[in-house]
TORTIMI-723900 format. One line per field, with one value per residue (C-alpha): residue in one letter; chain; x, y, z. Coordinates in steps of 0.2 Angstrom, whole numbers, plus 5000, padded with zeros to 4 digits. Layout:
aa [a  ...]
ch [A  ...]
u [X  ...]
v [Y  ...]
w [Z  ...]
This chain:
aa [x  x  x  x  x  x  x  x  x  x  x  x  x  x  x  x  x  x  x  x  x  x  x  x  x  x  x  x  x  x  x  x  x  x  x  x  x  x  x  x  x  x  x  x  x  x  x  x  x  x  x  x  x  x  x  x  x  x  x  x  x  x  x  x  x  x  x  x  x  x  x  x  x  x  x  x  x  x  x  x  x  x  x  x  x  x  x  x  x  x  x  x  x  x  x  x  x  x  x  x  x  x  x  x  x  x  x  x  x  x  x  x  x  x  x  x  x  x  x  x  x  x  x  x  x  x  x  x  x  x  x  x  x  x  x  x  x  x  x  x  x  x  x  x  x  x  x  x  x  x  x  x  x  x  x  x  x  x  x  x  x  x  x  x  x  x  x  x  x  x  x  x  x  x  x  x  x  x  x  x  x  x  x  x  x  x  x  x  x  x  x  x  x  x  x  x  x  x  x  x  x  x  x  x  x  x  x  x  x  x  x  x  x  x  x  x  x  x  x  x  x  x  x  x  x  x  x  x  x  x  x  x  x  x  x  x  x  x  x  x  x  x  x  x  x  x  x  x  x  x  x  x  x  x  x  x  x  x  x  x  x  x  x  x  x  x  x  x  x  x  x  x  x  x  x  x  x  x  x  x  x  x  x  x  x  x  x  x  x  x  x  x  x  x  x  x  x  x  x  x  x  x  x  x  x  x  x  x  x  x  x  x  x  x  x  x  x  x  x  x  x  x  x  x  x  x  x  x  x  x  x  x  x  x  x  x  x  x  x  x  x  x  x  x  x  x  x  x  x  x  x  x  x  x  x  x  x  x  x  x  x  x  x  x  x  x  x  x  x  x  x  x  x  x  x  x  x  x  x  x  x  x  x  x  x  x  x  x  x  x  x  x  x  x  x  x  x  x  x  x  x  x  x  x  x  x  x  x  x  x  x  x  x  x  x  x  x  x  x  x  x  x  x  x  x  x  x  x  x  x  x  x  x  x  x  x  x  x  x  x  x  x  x  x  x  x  x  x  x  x  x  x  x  x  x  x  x  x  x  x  x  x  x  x  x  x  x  x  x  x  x  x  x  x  x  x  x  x  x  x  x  x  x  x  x  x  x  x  x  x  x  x  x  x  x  x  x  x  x  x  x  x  x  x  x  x  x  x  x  x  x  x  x  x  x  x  x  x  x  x  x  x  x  x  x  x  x  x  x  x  x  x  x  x  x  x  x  x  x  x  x  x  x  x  x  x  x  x  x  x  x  x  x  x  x  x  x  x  x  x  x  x  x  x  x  x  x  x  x  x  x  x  x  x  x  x  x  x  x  x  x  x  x  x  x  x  x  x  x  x  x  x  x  x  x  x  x  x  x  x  x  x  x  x  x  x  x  x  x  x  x  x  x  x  x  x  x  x  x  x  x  x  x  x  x  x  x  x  x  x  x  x  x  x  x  x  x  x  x  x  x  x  x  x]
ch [A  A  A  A  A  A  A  A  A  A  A  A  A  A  A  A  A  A  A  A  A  A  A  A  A  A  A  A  A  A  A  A  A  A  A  A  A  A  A  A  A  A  A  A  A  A  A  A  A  A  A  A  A  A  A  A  A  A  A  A  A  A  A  A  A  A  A  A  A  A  A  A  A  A  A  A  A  A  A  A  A  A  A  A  A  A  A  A  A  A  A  A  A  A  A  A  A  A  A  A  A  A  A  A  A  A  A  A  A  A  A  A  A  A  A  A  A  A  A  A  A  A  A  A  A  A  A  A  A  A  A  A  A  A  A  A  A  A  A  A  A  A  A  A  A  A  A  A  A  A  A  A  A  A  A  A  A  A  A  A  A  A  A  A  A  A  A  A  A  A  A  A  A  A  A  A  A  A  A  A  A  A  A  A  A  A  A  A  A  A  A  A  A  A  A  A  A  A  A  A  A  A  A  A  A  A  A  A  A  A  A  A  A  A  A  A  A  A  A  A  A  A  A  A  A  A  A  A  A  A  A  A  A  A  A  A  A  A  A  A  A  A  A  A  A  A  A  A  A  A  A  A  A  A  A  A  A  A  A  A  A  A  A  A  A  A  A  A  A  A  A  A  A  A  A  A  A  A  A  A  A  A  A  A  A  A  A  A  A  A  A  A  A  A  A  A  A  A  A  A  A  A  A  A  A  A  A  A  A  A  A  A  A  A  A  A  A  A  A  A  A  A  A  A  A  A  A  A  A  A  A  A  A  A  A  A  A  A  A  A  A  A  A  A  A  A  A  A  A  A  A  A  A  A  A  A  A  A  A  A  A  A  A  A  A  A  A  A  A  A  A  A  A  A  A  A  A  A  A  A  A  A  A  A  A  A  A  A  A  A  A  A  A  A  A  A  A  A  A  A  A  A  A  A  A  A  A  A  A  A  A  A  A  A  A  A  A  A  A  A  A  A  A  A  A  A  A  A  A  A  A  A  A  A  A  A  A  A  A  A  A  A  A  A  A  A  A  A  A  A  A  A  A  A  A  A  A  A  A  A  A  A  A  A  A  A  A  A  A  A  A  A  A  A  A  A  A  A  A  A  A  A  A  A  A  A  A  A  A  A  A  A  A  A  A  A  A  A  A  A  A  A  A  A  A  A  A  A  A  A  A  A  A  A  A  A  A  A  A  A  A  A  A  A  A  A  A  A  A  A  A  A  A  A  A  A  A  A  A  A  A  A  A  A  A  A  A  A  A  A  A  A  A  A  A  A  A  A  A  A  A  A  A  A  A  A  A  A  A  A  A  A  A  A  A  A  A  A  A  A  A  A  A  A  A  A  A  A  A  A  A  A  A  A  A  A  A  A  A  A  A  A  A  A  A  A  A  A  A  A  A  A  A  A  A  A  A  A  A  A  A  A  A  A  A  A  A  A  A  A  A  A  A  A  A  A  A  A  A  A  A  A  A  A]
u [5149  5163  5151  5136  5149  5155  5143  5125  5124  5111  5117  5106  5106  5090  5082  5083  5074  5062  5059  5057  5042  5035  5037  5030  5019  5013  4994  4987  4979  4997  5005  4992  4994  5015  5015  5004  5015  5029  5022  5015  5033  5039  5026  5022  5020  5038  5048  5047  5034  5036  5027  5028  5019  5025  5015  5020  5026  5015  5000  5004  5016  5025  5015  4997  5004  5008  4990  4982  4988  4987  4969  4964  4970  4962  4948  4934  4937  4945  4931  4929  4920  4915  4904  4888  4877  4863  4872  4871  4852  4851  4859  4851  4845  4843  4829  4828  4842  4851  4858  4872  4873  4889  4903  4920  4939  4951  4965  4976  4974  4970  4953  4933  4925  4904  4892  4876  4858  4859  4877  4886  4905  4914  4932  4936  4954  4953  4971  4968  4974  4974  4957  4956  4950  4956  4941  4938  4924  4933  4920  4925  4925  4935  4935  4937  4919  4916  4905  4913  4929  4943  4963  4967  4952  4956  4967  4954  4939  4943  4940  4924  4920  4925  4912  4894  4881  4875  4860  4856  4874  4887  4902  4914  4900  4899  4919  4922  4909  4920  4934  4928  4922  4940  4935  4946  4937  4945  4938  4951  4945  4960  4958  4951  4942  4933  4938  4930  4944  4949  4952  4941  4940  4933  4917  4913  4911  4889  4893  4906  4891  4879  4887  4893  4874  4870  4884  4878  4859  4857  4869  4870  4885  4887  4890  4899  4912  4915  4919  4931  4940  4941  4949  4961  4966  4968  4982  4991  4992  4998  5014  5017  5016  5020  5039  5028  5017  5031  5040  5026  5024  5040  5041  5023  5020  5006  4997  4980  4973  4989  4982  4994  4987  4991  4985  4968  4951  4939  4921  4906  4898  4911  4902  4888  4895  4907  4888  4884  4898  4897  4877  4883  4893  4886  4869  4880  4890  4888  4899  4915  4919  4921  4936  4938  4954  4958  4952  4933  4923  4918  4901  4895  4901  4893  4877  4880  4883  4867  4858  4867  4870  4854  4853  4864  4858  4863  4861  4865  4872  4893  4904  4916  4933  4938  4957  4961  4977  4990  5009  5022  5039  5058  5075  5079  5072  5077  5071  5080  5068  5075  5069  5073  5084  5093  5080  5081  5069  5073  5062  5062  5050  5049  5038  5037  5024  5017  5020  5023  5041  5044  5034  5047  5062  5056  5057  5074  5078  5072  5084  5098  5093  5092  5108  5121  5110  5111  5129  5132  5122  5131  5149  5140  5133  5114  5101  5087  5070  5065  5048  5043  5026  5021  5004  4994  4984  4984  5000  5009  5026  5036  5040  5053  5058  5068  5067  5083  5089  5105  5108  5113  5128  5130  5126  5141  5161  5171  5181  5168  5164  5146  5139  5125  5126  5112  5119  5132  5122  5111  5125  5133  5118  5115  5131  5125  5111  5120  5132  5118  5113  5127  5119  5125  5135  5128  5135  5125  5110  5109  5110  5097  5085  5085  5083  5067  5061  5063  5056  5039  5040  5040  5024  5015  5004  5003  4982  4988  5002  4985  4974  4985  4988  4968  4965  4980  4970  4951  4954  4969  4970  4984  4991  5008  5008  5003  5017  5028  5043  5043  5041  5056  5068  5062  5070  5086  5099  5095  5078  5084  5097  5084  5074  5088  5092  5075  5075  5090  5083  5069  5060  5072  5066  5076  5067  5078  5079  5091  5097  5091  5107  5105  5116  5126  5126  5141  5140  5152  5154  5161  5162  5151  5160  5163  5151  5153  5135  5142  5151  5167  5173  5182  5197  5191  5201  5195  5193  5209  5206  5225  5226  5239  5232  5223  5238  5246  5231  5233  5252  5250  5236  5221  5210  5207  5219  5235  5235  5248  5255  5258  5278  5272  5261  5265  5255  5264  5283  5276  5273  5285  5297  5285  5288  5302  5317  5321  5336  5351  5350  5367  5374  5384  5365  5359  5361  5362  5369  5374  5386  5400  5399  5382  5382  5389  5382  5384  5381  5368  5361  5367  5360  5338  5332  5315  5310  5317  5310  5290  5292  5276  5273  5258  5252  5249  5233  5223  5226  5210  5206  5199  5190  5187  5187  5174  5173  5159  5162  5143  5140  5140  5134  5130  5135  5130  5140  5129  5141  5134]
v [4827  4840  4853  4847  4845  4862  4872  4864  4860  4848  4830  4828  4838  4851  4837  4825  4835  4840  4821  4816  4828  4826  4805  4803  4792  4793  4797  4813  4805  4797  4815  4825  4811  4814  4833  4832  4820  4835  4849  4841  4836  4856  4864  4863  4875  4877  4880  4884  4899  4916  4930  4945  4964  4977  4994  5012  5006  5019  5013  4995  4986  4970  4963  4967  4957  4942  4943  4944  4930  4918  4921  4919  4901  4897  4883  4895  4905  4889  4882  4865  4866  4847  4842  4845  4841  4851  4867  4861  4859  4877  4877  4882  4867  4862  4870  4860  4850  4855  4846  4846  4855  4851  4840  4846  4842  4853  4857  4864  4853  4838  4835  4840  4857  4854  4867  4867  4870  4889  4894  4889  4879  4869  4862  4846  4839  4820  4818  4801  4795  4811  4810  4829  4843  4859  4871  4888  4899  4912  4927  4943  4959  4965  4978  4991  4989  4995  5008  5025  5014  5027  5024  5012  5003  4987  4979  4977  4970  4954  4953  4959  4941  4934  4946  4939  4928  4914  4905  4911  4905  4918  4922  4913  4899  4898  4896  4884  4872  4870  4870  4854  4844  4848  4863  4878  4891  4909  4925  4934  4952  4957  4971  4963  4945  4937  4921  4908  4896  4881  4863  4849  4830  4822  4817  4834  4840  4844  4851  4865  4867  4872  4883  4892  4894  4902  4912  4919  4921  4920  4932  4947  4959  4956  4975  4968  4957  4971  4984  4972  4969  4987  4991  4975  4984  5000  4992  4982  4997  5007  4996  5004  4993  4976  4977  4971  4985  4997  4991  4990  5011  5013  5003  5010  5026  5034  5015  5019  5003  4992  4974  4977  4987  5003  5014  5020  5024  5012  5022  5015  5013  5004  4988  4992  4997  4979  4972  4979  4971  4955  4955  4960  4946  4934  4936  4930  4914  4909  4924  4914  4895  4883  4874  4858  4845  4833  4816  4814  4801  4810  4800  4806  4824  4826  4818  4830  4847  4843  4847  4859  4871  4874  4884  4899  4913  4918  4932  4933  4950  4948  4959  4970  4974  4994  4997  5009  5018  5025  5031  5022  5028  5022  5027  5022  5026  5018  5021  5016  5014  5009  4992  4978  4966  4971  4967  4972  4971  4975  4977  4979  4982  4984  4985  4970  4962  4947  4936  4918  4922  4934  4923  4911  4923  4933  4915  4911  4931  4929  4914  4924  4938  4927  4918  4934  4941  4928  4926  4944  4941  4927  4936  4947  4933  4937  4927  4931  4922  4928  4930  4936  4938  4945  4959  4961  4975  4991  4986  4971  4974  4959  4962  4956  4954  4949  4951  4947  4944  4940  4923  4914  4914  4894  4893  4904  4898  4904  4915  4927  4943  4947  4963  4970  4986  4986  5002  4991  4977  4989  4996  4979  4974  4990  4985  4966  4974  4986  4970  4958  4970  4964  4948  4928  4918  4905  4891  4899  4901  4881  4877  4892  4882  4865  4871  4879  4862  4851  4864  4867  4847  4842  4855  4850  4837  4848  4853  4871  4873  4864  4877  4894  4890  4888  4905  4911  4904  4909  4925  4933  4924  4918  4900  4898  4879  4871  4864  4872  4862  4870  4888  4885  4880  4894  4907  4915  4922  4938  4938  4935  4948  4961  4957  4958  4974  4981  4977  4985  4999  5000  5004  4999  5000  4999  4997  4993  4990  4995  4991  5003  4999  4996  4996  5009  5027  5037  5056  5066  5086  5096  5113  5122  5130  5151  5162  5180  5189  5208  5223  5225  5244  5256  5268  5283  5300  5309  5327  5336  5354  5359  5344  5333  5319  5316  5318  5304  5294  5294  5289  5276  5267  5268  5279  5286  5287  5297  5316  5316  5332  5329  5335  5351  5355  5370  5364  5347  5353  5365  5350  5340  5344  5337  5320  5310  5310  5295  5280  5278  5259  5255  5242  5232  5230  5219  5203  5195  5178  5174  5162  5167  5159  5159  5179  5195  5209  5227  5240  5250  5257  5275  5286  5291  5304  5311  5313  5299  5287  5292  5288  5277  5273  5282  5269  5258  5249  5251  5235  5227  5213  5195  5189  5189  5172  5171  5156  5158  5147  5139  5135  5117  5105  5087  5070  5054  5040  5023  5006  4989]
w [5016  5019  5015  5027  5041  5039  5034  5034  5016  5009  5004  4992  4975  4971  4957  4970  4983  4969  4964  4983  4984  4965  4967  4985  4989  5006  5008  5015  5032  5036  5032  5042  5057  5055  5053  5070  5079  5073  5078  5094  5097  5097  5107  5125  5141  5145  5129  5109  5113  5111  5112  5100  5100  5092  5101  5108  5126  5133  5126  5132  5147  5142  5158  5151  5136  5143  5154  5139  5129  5145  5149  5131  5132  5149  5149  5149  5132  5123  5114  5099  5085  5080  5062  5064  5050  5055  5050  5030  5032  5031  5015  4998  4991  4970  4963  4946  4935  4920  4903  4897  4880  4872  4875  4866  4872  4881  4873  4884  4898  4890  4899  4891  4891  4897  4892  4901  4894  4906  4898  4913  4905  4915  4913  4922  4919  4930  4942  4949  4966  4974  4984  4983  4970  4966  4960  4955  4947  4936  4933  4922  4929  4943  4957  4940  4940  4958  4958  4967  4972  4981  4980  4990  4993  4979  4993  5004  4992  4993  5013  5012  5007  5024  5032  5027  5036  5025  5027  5045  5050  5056  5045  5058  5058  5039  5040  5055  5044  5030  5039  5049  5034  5022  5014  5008  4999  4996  4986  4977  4969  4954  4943  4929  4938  4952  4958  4970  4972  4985  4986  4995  4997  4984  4994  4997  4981  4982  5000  4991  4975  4989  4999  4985  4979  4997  4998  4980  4984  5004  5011  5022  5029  5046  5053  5072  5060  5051  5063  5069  5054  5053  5069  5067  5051  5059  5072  5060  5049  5062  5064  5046  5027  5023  5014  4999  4999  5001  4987  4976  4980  4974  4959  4954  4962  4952  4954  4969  4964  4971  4979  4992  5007  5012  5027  5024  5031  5029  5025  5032  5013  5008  5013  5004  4988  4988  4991  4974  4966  4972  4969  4951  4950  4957  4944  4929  4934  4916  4911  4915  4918  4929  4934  4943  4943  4955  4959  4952  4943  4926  4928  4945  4943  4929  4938  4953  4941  4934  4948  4958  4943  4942  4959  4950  4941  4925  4912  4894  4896  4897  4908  4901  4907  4912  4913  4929  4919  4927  4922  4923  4926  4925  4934  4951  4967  4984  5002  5017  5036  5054  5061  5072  5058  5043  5025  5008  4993  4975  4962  4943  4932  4911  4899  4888  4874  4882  4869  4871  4862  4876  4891  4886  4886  4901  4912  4907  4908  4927  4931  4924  4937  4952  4950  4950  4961  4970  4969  4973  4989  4995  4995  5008  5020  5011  5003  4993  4986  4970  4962  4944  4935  4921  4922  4909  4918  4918  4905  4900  4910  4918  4935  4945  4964  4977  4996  5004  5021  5032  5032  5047  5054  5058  5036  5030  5029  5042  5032  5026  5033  5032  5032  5042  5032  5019  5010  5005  5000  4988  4980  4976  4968  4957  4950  4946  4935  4926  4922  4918  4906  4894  4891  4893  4882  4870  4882  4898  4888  4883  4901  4908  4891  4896  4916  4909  4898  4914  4927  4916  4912  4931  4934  4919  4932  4946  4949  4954  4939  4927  4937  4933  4914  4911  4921  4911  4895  4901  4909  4900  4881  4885  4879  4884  4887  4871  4862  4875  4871  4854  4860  4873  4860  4848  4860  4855  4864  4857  4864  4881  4879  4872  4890  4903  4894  4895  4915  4919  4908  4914  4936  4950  4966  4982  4998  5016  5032  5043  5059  5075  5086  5103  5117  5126  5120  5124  5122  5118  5118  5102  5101  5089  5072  5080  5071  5074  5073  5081  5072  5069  5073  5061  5069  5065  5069  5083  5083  5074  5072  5066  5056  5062  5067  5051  5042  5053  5052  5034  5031  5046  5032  5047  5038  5020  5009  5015  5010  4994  5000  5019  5018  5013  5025  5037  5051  5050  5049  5066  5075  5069  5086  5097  5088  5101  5092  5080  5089  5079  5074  5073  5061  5075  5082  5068  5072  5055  5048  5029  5023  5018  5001  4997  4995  4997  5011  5007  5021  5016  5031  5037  5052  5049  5052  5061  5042  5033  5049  5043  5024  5019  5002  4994  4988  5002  5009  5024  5035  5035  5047  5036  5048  5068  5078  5093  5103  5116  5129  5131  5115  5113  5101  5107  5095  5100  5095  5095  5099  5093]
């Protein structure tokens, strides 16, 4: 209670918030009705709105903006869309039923595996009381096998889906129908699969089997929606990459076929070569399977699959998976950009078996991450969400990341100081990975174990949990599920040493966001450091026919070295009266101070004369300038100084 008072803690624990969700029973038409009655609550014409762009403020005014976004909710453009049954007449119908083949069970899931008379398998696992289904049609071959594919262009397969008439109906027709009666339905393009996959109530499972047969076999690129969807692409890349995309160039530079997008141009044959793919595809939905979980009488679905798989083509050739390869490297690299709030992504990257020993180890080695991570983030006034995966193409690596942020100032204690400085926060956590590299202690890794046992036991009913660890199984090979209790408790501490090793060994990438400070600048003038571009002159001797001056030029050390024999020069000892006779320096004159104890002064000096006055050392140096200072006045250098 403390701790909610003061700083906005939860008073509840974080298994009794997960139990709350996983044990609820409130049904989904009261939850919708709720949620609205919530939102409807927030929003109205007066508060809890605002209005964001992001543009070069010479291209647009903030008064054009807010124009804009008023008209487009006037009465005229606002429009309804209600259910209109008409628009599923067009729809392809069944053409002929099927039989079901063979009957066998489903290991993994617990549910049955049906094989139909055309090669079409289905999986149905039943999760009663739910009124909904989860679905998905998982097909081999992904956007590896598209023909002429440039870098860049994997990101943006998967949209193409969005952008075809069906059955006479537009694509935005085509959506808004599914969307009135319940329906969800996305297409996902990866390297190595395709996948059709959504969720519906349990009544509209027919509607969702025809309207996937007529997007397969009635379809047709709609070239205005694409245009549109290019130049909406084109602005929102101009604003610069996603922090996700931006990370995943760092942590995989030489990778061109990342599923984050990246600034590119869009050709006007893309569509028509993601046409062929799809048509590929779409001939062989027997070389994959389908999956359906949810809340379904086994009876009438198979009843209905009998005659709606029918409308699907198939072949008996299979597809066959061709890796795009690229190399991988390790070391560090960061890269640090200007931007309206401090943010910070880390990424590391390793490359590790996928086994189910190291599956196992890699989950628990992930935990062990985000904690002292974590921890070192909140010293700083930061949080972070973590997220970890394991890829099994181009390579099997395990990749881990974490986007952090500032945390709010009315969450923290009062007595910490938090940083706005993301240099700071970068170097704090390059230490944490060089530390976790050490390993854990036997006691922390008991504790990380069980956490894993009751995390994968509280999913293990989920429809989408059920859903991944079948693609996992169907697409990849993969079973990481059965009898997992047995393959968590295998896993030594030496196994999850060998991993957090192995990531701090291995790619870690740094991407941030700084502050661009606003506010007052002051300017303030420093002069430049002098630099002295002219000459610098030589005394030279001027013209000396009978020799004297270069004589004195030379004992005075302000020329070549002094002639040896200058005492003995006739011409010199003529001249020599027309040097001003010497002063007689008197010793009264000298005006010297020595203690009397320290030492003892002898009076050494006696009367010079013209002679003995000019005795230079032969041996002596020219006097040689080091170096000239020159400050010109109007050379100035301006610093500017920015204050929060």
């Amino acid at each position: 209670c403390i701790s909610a008072y003061l700083y906005g803690a939860s008073l509840t624990s974080a298994a009794t918030n997960m139990n709350f969700f996983l044990e609820k029973n409130i049904q989904d038409d009261l939850g919708a009705k709720l949620f609205n009655n919530f939102i409807f609550a927030l929003l109205d014409r007066s508060k809890n709105l605002t209005v964001e762009c992001k543009a070069d403020s010479l291209a647009v005014s903030g008064r054009d903006v807010l124009e804009n976004f008023s008209a487009a909710w006037s009465a005229g453009n606002m429009r309804t869309y209600n259910i209109s049954n008409s628009d599923t007449l067009t729809l392809k119908k069944p053409s002929g039923k099927l039989k079901i083949k063979t009957v066998s069970p489903e290991p993994l899931s617990g549910g049955q595996i049906w094989t139909f008379d055309n090669g079409i398998r289905v999986i149905f696992k039943n999760v009663p009381k739910s009124g909904m289904f989860h679905y998905m049609w998982l097909l081999k071959g992904g956007y590896s096998l598209l023909p002429g594919i440039k870098p860049g262009e994997s990101a943006y397969i998967s949209d193409m889906l969005r952008l075809y008439d069906v059955c006479g109906m537009s694509c935005y027709r085509f959506a808004d129908m599914l969307s009135a009666n319940g329906i969800t339905m996305k297409g996902e393009v990866t390297m190595s699969d395709f996948r059709i996959s959504g969720a519906a109530p349990s009544s509209r499972l027919r509607l969702v089997m025809k309207a996937m047969a007529s997007f397969a076999d009635n379809k047709s690129l709609n070239k205005d929606a694409y245009d549109y969807y290019r130049k909406c692409q084109d602005l929102m890349m101009a604003a610069g990459s996603s922090q996700e995309a931006v990370l995943d160039s760092l942590m995989f530079p030489g990778n061109v076929w990342s599923p984050y997008k990246r600034r590119i141009k869009l050709t006007d044959d893309f569509p028509k070569r993601a046409s062929k793919f799809f048509d590929s595809e779409f001939s062989k939905m027997n070389d994959g399977v389908l999956v359906i979980v949810g809340d379904l009488d086994e009876f009438s679905l198979k009843k209905d699959l009998c005659r709606d798989l029918g409308n699907f083509s198939t072949e008996k050739v299979s597809s066959f998976r061709s890796r795009l390869q690229y190399e991988s490297v390790s070391g560090r690299v960061s890269e640090i950009k200007r931007g309206d709030k401090p943010e910070l992504s880390v990424g590391i990257s390793s490359p590790l078996m996928f086994t189910s020993a190291n599956f196992m180890a890699s989950q628990i080695a992930a935990m062990v991450m985000t904690d002292k991570l974590s921890a070192t983030l909140s010293k700083c006034g930061w949080y972070g969400s973590p997220s970890w995966e394991f890829a099994m193409f181009p390579e099997e690596r395990f990749n881990f990341r974490m986007n952090c942020a500032m945390s709010d100032r009315t969450g923290i204690p009062a007595s910490l100081a938090q940083t706005d400085s993301v240099e700071f926060v970068m170097s704090a956590l390059r230490r944490t990975v060089s530390q976790v590299s050490d390993g854990i202690s036997a006691d922390e890794m008991s504790v990380y174990r069980s956490m894993l046992l009751k995390s994968m036991e509280a999913r293990m009913s989920d429809p989408e949990t059920i859903m991944s660890m079948l693609v996992l199984r169907y697409s990849y090979g993969k079973d990481m599920v059965t009898k997992y209790k047995d393959k968590v408790n295998a896993v030594t501490l030496d196994n999850v040493n060998e991993v957090l090793a192995a990531m701090a060994k291995g790619r870690l990438a740094e991407y941030a966001v700084r502050r661009s400070h606003e506010g007052e600048q002051i300017h303030e003038q420093k002069l430049k450091k002098p630099v002295f571009e002219g000459i610098i002159p030589v005394l030279l001797p001027a013209a000396d026919s009978s020799g004297v001056n270069a004589a004195a030029y030379g004992v005075l050390g302000l020329s070549a070295p002094a002639v040896p024999d200058w005492g003995d020069s006739a011409v010199f000892r003529r001249r020599l009266k027309e040097f001003p006779a010497p002063r007689v320096i008197k010793v009264s004159e000298l005006d010297v101070k020595v203690a009397k104890d320290s030492l003892i002064v002898k009076d050494t000096l006696t009367n010079l004369s013209a002679s003995d006055s000019l005795k230079v050392r032969v041996d002596s140096l020219p006097a040689v300038p080091d170096s000239v200072a020159v400050c010109p006045v109007d050379t100035t250098e301006t610093v500017f100084h920015i204050e929060n």
